[in-house]
mmJSON file of the N, C-alpha and C atoms, coordinates in Angstrom:
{"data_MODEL":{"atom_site":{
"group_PDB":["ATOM","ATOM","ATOM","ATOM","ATOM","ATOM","ATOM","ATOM","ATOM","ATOM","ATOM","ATOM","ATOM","ATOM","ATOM","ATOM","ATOM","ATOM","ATOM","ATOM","ATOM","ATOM","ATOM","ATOM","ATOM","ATOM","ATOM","ATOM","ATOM","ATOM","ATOM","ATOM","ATOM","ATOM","ATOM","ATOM","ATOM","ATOM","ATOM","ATOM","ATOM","ATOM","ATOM","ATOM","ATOM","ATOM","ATOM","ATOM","ATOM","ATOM","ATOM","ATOM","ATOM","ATOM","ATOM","ATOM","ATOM","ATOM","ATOM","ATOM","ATOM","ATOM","ATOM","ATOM","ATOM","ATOM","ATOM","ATOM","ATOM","ATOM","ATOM","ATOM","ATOM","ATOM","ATOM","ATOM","ATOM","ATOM","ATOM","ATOM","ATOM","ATOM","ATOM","ATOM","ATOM","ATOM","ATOM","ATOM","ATOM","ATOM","ATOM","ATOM","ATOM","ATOM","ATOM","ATOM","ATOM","ATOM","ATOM","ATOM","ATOM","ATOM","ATOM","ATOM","ATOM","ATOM","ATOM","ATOM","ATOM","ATOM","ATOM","ATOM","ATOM","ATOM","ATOM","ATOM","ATOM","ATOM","ATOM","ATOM","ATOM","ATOM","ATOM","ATOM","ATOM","ATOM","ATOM","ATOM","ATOM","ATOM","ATOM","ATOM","ATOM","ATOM","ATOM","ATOM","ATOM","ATOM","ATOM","ATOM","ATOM","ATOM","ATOM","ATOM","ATOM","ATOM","ATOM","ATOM","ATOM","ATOM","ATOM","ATOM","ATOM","ATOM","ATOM","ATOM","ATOM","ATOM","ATOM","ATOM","ATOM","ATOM","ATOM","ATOM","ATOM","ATOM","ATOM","ATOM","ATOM","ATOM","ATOM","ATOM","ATOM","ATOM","ATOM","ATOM","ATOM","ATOM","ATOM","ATOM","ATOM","ATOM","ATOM","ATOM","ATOM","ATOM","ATOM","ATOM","ATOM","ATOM","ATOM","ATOM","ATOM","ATOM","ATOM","ATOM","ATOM","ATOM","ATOM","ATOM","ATOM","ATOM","ATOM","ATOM","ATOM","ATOM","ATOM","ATOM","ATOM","ATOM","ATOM","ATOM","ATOM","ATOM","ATOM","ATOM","ATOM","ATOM","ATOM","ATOM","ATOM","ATOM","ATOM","ATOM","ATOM"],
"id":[1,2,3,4,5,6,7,8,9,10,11,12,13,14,15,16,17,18,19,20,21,22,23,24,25,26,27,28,29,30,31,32,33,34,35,36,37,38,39,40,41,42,43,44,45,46,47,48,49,50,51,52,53,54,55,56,57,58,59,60,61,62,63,64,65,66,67,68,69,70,71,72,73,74,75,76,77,78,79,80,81,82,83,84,85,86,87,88,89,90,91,92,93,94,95,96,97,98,99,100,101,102,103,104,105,106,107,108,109,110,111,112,113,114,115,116,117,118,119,120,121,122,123,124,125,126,127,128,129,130,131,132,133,134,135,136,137,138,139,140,141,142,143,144,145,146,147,148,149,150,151,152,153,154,155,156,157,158,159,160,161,162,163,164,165,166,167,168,169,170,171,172,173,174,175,176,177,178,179,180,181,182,183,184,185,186,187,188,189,190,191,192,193,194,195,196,197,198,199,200,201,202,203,204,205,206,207,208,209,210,211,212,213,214,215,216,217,218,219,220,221,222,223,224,225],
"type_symbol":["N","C","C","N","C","C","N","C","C","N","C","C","N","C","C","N","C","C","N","C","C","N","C","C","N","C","C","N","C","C","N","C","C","N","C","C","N","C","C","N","C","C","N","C","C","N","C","C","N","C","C","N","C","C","N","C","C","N","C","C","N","C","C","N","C","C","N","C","C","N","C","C","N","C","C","N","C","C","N","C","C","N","C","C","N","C","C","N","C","C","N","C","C","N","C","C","N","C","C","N","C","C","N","C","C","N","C","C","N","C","C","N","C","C","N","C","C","N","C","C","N","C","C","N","C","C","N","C","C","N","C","C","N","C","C","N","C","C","N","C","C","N","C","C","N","C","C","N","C","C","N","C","C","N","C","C","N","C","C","N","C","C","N","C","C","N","C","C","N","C","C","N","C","C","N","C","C","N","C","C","N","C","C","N","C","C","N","C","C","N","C","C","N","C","C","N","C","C","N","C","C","N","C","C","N","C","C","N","C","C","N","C","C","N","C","C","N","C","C","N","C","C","N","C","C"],
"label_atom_id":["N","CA","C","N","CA","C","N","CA","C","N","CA","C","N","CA","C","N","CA","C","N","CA","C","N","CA","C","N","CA","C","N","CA","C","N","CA","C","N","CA","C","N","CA","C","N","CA","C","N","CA","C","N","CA","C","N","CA","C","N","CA","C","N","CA","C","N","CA","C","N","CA","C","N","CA","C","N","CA","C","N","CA","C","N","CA","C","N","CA","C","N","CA","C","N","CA","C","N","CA","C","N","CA","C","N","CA","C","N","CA","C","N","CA","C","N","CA","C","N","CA","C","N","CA","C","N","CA","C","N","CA","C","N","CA","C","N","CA","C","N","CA","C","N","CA","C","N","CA","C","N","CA","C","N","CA","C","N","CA","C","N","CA","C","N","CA","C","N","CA","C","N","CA","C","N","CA","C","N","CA","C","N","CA","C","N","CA","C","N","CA","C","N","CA","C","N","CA","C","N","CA","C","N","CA","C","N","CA","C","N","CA","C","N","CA","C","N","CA","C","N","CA","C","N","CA","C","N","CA","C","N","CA","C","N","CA","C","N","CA","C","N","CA","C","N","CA","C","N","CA","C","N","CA","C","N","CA","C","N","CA","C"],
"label_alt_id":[null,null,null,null,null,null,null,null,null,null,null,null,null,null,null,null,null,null,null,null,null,null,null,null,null,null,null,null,null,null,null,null,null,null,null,null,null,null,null,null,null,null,null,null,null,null,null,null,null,null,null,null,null,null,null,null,null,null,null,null,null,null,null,null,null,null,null,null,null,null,null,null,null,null,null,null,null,null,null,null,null,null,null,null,null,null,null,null,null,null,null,null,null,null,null,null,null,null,null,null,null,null,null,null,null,null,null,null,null,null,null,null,null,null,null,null,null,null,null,null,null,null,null,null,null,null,null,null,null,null,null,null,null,null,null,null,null,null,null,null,null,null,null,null,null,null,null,null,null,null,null,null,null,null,null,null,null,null,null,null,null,null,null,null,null,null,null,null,null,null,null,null,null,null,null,null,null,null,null,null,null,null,null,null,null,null,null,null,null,null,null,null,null,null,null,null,null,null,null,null,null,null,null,null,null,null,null,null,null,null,null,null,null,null,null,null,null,null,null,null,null,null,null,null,null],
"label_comp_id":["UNK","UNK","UNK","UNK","UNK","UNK","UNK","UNK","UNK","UNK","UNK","UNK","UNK","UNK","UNK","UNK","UNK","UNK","UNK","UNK","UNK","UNK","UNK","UNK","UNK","UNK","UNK","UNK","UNK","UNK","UNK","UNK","UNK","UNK","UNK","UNK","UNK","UNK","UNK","UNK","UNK","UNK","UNK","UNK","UNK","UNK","UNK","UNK","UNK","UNK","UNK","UNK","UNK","UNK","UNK","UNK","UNK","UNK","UNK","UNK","UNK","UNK","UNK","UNK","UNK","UNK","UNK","UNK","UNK","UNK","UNK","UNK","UNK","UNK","UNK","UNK","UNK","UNK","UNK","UNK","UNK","UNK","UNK","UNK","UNK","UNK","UNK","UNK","UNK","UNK","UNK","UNK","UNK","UNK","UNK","UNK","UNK","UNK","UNK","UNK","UNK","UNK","UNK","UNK","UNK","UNK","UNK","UNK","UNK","UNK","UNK","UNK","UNK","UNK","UNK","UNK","UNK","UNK","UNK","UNK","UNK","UNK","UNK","UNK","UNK","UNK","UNK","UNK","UNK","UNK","UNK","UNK","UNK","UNK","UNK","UNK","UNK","UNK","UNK","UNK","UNK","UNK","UNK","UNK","UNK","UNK","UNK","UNK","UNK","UNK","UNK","UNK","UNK","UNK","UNK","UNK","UNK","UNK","UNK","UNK","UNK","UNK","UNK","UNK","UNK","UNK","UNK","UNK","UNK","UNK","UNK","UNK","UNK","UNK","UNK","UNK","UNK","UNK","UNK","UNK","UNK","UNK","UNK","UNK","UNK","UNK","UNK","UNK","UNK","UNK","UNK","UNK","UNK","UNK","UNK","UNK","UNK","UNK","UNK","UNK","UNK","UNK","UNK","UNK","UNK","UNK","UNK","UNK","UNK","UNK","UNK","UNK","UNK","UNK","UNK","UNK","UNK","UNK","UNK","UNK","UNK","UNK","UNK","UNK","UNK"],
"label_asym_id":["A","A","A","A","A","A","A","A","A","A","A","A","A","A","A","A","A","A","A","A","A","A","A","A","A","A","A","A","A","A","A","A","A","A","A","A","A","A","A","A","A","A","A","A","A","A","A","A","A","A","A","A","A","A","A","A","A","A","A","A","A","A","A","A","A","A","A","A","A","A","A","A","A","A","A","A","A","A","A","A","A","A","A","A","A","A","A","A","A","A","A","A","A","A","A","A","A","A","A","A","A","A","A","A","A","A","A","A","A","A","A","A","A","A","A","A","A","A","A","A","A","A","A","A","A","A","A","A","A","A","A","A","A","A","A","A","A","A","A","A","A","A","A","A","A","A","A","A","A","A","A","A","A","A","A","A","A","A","A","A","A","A","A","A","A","A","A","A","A","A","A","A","A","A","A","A","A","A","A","A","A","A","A","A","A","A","A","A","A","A","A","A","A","A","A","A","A","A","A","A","A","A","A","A","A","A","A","A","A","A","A","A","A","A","A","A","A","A","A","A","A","A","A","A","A"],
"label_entity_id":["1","1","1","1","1","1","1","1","1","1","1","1","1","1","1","1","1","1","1","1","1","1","1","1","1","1","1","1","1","1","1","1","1","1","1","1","1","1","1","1","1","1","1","1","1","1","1","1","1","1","1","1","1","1","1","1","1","1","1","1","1","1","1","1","1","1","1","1","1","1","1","1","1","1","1","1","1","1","1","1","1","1","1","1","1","1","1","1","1","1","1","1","1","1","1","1","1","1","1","1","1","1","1","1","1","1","1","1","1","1","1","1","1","1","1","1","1","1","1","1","1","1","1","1","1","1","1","1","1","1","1","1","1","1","1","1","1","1","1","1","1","1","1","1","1","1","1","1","1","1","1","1","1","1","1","1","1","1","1","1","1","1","1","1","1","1","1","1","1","1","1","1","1","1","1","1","1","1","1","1","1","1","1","1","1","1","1","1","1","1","1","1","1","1","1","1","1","1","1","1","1","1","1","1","1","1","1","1","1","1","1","1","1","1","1","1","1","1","1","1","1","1","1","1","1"],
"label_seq_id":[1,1,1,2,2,2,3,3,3,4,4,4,5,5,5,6,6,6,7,7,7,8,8,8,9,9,9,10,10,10,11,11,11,12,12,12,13,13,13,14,14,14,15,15,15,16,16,16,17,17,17,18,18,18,19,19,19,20,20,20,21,21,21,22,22,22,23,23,23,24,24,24,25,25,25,26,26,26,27,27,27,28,28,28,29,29,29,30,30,30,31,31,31,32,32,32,33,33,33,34,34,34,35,35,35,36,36,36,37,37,37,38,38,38,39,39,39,40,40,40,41,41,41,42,42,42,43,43,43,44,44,44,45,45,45,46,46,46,47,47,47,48,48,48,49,49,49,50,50,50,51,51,51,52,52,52,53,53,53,54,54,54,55,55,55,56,56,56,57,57,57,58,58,58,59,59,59,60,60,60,61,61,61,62,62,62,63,63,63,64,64,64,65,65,65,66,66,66,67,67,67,68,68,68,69,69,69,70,70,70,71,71,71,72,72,72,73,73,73,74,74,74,75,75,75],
"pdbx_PDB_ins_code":[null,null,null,null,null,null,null,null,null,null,null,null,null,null,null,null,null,null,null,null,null,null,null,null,null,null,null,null,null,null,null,null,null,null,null,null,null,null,null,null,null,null,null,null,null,null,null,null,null,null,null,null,null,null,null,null,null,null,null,null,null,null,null,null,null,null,null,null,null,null,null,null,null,null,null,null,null,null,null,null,null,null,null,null,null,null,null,null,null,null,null,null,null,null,null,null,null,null,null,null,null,null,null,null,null,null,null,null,null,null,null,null,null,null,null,null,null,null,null,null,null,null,null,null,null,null,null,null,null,null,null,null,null,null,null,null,null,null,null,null,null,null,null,null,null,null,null,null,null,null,null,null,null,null,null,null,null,null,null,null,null,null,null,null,null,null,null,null,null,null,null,null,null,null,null,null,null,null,null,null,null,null,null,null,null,null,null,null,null,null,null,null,null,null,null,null,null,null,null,null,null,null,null,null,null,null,null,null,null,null,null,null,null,null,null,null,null,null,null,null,null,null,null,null,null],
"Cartn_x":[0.854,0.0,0.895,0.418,1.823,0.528,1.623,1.096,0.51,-0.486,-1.087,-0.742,0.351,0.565,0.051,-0.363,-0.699,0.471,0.45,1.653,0.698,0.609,-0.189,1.088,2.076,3.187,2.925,2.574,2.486,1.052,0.278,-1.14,-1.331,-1.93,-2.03,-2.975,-3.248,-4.437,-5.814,-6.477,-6.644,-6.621,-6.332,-6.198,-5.943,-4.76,-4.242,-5.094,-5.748,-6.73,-7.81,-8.311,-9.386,-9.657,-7.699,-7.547,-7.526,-6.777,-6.96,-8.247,-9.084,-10.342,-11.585,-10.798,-11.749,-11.451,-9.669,-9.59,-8.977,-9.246,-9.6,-9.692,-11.489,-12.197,-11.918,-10.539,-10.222,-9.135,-9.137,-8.326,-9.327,-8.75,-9.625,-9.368,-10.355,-10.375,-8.85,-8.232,-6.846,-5.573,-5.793,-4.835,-4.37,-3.183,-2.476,-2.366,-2.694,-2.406,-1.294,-0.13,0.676,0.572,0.79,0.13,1.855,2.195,3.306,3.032,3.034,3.026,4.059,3.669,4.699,4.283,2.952,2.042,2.643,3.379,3.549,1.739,0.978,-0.271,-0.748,-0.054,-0.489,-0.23,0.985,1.474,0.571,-0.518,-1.915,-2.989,-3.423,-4.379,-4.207,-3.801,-3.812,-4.407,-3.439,-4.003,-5.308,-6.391,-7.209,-8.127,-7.63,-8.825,-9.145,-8.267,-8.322,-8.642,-8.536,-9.731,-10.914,-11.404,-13.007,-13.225,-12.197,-12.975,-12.902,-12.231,-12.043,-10.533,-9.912,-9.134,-7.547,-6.302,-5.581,-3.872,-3.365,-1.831,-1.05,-0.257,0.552,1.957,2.263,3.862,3.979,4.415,4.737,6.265,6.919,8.266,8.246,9.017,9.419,10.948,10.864,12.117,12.764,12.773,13.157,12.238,11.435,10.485,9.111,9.847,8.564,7.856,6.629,5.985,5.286,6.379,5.477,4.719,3.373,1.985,1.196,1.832,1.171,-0.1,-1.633,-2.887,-2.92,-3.688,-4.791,-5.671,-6.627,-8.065,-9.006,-9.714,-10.006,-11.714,-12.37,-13.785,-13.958],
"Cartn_y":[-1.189,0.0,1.246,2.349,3.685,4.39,5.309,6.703,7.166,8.447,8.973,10.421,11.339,12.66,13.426,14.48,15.886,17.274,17.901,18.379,20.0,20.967,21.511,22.54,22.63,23.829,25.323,26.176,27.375,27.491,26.462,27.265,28.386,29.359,30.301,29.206,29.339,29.861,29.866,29.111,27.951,27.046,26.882,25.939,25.051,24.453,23.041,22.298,22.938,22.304,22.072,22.655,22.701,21.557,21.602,20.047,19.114,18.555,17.559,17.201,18.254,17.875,17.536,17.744,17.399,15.92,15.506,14.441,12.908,13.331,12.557,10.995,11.567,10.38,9.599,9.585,9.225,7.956,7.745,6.708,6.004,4.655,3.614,4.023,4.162,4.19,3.143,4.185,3.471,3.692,4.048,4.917,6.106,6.529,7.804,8.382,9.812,10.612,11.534,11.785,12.677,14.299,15.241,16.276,17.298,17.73,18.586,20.295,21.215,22.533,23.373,24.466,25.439,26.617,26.173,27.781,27.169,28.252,28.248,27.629,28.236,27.427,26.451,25.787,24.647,23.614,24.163,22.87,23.186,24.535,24.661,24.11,24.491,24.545,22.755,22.133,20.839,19.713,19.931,19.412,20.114,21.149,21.531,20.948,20.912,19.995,18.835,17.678,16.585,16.381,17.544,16.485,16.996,17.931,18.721,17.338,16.807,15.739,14.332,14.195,12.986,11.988,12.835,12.057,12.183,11.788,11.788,12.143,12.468,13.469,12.563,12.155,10.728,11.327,11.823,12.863,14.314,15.101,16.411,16.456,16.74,16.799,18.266,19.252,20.435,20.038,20.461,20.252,21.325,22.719,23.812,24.669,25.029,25.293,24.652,23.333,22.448,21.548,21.393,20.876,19.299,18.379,17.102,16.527,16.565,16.215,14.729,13.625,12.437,11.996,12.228,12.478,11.076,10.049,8.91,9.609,8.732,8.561,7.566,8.036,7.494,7.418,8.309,8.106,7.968],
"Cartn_z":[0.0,0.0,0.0,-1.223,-1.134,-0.367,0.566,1.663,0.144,0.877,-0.019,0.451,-0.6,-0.586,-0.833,-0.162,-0.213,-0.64,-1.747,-1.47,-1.859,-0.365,-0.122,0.088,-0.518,-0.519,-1.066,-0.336,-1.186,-0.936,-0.505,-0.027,1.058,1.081,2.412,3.591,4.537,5.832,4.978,5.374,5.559,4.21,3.434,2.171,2.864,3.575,3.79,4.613,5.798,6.672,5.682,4.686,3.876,2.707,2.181,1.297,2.292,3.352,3.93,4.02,4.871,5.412,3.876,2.912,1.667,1.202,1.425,1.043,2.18,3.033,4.461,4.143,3.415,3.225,1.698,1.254,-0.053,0.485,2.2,2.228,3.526,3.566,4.396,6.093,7.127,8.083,8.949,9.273,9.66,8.607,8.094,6.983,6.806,6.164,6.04,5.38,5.637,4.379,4.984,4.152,4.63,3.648,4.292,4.095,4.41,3.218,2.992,2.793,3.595,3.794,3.837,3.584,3.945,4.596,5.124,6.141,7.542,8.206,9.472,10.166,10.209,10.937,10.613,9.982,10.266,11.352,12.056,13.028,14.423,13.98,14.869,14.446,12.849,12.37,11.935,11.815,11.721,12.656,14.168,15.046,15.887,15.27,15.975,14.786,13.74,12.746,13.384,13.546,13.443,15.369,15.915,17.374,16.875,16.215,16.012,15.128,14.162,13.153,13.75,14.531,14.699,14.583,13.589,13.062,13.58,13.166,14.576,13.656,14.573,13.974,14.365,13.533,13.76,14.019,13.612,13.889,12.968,13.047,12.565,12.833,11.393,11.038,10.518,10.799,10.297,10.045,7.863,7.341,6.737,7.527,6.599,6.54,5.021,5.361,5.269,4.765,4.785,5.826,5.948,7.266,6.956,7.16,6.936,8.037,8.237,8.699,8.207,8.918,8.568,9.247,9.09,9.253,9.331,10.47,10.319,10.281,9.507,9.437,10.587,11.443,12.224,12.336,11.628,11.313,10.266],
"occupancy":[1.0,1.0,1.0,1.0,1.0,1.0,1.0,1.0,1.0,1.0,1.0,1.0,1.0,1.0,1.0,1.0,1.0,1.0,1.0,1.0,1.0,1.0,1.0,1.0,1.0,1.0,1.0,1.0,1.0,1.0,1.0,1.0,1.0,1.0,1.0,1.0,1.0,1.0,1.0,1.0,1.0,1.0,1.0,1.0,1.0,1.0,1.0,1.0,1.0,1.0,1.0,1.0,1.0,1.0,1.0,1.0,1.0,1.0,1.0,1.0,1.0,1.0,1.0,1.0,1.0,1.0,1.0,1.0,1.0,1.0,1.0,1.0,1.0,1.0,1.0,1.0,1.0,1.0,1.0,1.0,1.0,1.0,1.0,1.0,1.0,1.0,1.0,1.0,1.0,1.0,1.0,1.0,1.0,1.0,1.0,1.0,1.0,1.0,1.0,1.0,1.0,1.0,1.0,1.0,1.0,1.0,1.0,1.0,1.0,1.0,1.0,1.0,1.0,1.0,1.0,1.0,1.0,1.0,1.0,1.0,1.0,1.0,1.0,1.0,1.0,1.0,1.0,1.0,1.0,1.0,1.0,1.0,1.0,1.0,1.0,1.0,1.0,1.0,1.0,1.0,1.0,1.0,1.0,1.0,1.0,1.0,1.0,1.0,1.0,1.0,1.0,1.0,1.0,1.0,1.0,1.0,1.0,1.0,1.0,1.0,1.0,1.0,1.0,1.0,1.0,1.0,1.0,1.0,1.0,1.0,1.0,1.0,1.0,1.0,1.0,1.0,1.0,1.0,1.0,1.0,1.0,1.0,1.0,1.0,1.0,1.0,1.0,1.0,1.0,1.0,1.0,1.0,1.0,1.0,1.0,1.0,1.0,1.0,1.0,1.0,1.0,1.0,1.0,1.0,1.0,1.0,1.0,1.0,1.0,1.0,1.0,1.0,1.0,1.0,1.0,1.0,1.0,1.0,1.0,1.0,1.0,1.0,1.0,1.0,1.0],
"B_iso_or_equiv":[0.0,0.0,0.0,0.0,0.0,0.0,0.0,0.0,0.0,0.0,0.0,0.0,0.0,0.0,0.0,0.0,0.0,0.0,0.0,0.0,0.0,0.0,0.0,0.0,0.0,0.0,0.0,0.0,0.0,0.0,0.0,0.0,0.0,0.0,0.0,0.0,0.0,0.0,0.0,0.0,0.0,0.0,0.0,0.0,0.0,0.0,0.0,0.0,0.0,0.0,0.0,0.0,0.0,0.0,0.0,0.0,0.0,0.0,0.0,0.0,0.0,0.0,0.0,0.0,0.0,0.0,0.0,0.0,0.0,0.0,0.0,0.0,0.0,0.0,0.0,0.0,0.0,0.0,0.0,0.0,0.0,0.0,0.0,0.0,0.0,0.0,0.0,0.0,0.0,0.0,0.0,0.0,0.0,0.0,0.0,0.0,0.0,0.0,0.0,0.0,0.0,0.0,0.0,0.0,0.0,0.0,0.0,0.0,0.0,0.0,0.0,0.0,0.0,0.0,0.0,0.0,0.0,0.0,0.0,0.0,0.0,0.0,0.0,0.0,0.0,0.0,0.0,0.0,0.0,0.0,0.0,0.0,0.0,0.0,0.0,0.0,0.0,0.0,0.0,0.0,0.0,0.0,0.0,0.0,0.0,0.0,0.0,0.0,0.0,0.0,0.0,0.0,0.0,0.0,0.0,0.0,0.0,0.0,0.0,0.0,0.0,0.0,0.0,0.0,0.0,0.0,0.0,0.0,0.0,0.0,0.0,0.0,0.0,0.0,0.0,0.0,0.0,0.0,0.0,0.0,0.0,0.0,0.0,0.0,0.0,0.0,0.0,0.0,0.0,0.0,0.0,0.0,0.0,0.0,0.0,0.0,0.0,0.0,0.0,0.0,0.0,0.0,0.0,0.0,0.0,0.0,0.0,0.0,0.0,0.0,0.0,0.0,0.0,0.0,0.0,0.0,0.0,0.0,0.0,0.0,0.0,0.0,0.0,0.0,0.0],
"pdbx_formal_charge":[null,null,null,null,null,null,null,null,null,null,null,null,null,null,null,null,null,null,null,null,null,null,null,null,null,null,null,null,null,null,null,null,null,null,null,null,null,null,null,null,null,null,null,null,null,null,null,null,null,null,null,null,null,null,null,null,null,null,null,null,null,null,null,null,null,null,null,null,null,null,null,null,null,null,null,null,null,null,null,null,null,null,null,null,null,null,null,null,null,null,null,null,null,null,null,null,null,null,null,null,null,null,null,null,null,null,null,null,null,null,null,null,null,null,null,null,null,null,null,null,null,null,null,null,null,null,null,null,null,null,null,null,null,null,null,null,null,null,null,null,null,null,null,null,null,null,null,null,null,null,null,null,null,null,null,null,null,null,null,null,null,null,null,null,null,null,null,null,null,null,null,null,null,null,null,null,null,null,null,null,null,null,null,null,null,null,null,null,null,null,null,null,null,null,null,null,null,null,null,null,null,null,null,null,null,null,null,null,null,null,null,null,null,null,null,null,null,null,null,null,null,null,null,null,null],
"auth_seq_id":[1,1,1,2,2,2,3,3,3,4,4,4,5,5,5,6,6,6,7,7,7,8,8,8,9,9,9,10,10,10,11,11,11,12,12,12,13,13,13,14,14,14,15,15,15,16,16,16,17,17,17,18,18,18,19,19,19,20,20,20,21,21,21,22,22,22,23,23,23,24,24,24,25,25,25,26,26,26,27,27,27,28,28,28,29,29,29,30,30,30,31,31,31,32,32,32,33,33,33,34,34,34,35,35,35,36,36,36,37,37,37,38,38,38,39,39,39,40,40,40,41,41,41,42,42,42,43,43,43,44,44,44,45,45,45,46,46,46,47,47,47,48,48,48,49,49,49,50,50,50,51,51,51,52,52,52,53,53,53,54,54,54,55,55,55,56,56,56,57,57,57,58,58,58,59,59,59,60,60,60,61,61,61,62,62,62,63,63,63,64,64,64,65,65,65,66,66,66,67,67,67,68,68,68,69,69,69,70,70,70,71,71,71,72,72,72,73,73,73,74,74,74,75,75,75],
"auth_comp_id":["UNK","UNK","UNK","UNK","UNK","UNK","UNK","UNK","UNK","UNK","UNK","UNK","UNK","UNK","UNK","UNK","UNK","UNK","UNK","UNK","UNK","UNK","UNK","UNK","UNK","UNK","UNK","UNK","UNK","UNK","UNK","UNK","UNK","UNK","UNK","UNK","UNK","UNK","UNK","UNK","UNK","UNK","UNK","UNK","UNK","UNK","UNK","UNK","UNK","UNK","UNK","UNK","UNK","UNK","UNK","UNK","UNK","UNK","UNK","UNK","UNK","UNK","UNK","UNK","UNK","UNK","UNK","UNK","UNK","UNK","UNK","UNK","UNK","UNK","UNK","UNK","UNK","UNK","UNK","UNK","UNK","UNK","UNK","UNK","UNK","UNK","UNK","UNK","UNK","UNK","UNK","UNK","UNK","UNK","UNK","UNK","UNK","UNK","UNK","UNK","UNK","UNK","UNK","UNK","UNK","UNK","UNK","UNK","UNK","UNK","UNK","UNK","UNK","UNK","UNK","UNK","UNK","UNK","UNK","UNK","UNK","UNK","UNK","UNK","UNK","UNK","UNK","UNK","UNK","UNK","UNK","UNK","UNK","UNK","UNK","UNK","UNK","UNK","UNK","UNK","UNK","UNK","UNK","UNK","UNK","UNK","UNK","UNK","UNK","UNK","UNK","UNK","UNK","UNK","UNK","UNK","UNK","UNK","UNK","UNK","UNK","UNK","UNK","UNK","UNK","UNK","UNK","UNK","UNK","UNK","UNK","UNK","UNK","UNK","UNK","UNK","UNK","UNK","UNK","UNK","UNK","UNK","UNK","UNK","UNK","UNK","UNK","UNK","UNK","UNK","UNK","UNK","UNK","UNK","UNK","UNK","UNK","UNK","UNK","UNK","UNK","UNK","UNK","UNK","UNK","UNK","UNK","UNK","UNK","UNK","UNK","UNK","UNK","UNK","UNK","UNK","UNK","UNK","UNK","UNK","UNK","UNK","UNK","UNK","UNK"],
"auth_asym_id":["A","A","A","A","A","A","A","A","A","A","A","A","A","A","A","A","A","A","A","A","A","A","A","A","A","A","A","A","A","A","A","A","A","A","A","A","A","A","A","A","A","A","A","A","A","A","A","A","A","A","A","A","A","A","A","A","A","A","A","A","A","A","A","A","A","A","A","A","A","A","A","A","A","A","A","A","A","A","A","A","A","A","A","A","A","A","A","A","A","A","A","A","A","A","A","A","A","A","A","A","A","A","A","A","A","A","A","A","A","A","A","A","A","A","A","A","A","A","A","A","A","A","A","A","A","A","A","A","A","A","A","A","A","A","A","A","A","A","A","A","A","A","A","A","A","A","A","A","A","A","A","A","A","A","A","A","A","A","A","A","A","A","A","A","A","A","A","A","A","A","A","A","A","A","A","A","A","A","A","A","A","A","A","A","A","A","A","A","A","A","A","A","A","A","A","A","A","A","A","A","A","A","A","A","A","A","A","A","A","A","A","A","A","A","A","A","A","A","A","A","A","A","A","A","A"],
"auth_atom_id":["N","CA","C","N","CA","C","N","CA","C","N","CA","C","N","CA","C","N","CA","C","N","CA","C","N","CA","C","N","CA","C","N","CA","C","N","CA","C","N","CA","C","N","CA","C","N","CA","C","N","CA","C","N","CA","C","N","CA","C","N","CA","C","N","CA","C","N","CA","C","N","CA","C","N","CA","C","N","CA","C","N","CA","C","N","CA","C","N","CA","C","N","CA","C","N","CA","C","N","CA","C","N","CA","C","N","CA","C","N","CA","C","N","CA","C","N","CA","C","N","CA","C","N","CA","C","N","CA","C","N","CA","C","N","CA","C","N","CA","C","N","CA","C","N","CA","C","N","CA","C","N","CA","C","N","CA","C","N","CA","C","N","CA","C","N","CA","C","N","CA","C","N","CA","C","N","CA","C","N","CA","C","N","CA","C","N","CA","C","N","CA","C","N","CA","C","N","CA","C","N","CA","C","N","CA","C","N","CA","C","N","CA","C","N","CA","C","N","CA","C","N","CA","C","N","CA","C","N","CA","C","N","CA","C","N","CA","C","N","CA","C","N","CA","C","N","CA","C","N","CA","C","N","CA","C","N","CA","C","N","CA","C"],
"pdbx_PDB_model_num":[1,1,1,1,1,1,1,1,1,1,1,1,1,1,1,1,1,1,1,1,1,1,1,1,1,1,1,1,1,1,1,1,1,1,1,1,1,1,1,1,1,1,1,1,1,1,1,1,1,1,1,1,1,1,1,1,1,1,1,1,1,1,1,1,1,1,1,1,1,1,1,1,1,1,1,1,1,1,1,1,1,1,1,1,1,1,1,1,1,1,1,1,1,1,1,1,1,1,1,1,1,1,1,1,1,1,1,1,1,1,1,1,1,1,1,1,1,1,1,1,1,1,1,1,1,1,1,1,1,1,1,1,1,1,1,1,1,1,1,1,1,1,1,1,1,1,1,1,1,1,1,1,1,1,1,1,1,1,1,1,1,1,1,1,1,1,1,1,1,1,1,1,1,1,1,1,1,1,1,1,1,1,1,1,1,1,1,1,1,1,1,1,1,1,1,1,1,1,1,1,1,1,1,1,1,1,1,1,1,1,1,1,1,1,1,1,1,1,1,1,1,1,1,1,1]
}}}
């Protein structure tokens, strides 16, 4: 099974919370989507999505200026 990438680089506030939360449900309950940024809020706006949705923040890597965000799906 390949991770399923998001490469959400160069979106402003709120775009990235907005693609995730659109494509969530494009992988099986218990699965990952990893989600690549470059908006400083997200290493807020990420984990305040995913307790309001349900779904759960598996690790957050800051590489520079990029923010890798590996999302389960949990509902």
């Amino acid at each position: 099974m390949s991770e399923k990438i998001l490469d959400l680089k160069g979106l402003p506030c709120p775009m990235p919370v907005v693609k995730i939360s659109q494509e969530i449900s494009s992988v099986e309950i218990d699965e990952t989507i990893k989600a690549i940024t470059t908006d400083p809020g997200s290493l807020n706006d990420f984990p305040a999505w995913a307790e309001s949705s349900g779904n759960e923040i598996v690790s957050t890597d800051q590489q520079g200026e990029e923010i890798h965000i590996l999302v389960k799906r949990k509902v």
